[in-house]
N, C-alpha and C positions, 0 to 999 in steps of 0.2 A: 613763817608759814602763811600770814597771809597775803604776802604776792608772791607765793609760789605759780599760782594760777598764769601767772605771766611769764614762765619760765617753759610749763608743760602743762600740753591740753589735758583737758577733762574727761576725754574718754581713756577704758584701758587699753587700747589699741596704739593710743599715742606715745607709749612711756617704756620701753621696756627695759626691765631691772632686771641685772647680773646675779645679787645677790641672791641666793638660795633662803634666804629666810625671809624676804618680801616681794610680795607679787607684784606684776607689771600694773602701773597705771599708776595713777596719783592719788586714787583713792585708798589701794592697797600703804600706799607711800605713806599717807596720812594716818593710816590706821597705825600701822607700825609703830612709826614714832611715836604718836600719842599715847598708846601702848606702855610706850617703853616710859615717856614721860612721867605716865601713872603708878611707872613704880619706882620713880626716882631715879631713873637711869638715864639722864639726859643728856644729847649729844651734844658737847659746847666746843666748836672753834677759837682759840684763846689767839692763833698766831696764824696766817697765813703767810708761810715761806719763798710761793713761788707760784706761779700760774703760765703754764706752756699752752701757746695755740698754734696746731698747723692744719690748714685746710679745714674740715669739719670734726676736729677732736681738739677738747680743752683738757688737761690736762693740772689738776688743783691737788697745792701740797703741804697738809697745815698741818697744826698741831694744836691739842688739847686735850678733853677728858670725856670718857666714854665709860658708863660703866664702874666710875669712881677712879677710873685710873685714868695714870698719866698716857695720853697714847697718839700718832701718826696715823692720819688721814690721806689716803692719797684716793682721788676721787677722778675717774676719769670720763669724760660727759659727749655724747657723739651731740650733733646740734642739726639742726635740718628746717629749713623757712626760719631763723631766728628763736625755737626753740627746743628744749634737749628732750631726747629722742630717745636716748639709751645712756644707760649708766652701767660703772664698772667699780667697783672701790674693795680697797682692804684697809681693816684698820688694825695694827699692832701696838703692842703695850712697849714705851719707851723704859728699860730698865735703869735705876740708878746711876748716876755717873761714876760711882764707883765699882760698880759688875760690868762695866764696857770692857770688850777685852780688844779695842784701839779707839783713837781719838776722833773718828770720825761724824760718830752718833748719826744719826737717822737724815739728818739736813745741812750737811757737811759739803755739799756742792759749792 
């Protein structure tokens, strides 16, 4: 978090979020998280699987723990003057390897 600043500017104008549960801007961004930090909920990246870029969209597809659980980040980032502009993401809870019902699991690509 702190060189996020060099990623996305500081007003809320610069940043807008998909997600329905956090507002556009980096300040909203920051709150969030912190947020969530405070009560133990912290987003941790353990694996990054892949990273697609065409033109002005990145495309990021890891894997870690949210929430206490095991779970699949896919984070999709529009980019504009060298930094991101908009964001898109879901994140889903990876189940057991034994409740898969084929072999493919989440990063099977």
């Amino acid at each position: 978090m702190a060189k996020i600043g060099q990623f996305i500017g500081s007003e809320d104008t610069d940043y807008i979020q998909h997600n329905p549960n956090i507002g556009d801007g980096l300040n909203n961004l920051g709150n969030a998280l912190g947020e969530l930090a405070k009560m133990g909920m912290l987003m941790v990246v353990k694996t990054n699987h892949k990273v697609l870029g065409e033109g002005n969209f990145v495309l990021s597809i890891s894997e870690g723990t949210f929430m206490q659980q095991h779970v699949a980040f896919y984070d999709l980032f529009r980019v504009e003057n060298n930094m991101i502009v908009e964001h898109w993401d879901t994140i889903e809870t990876i189940p057991a390897k034994a409740d898969w019902k084929n072999s493919n699991g989440k990063f099977g690509f």
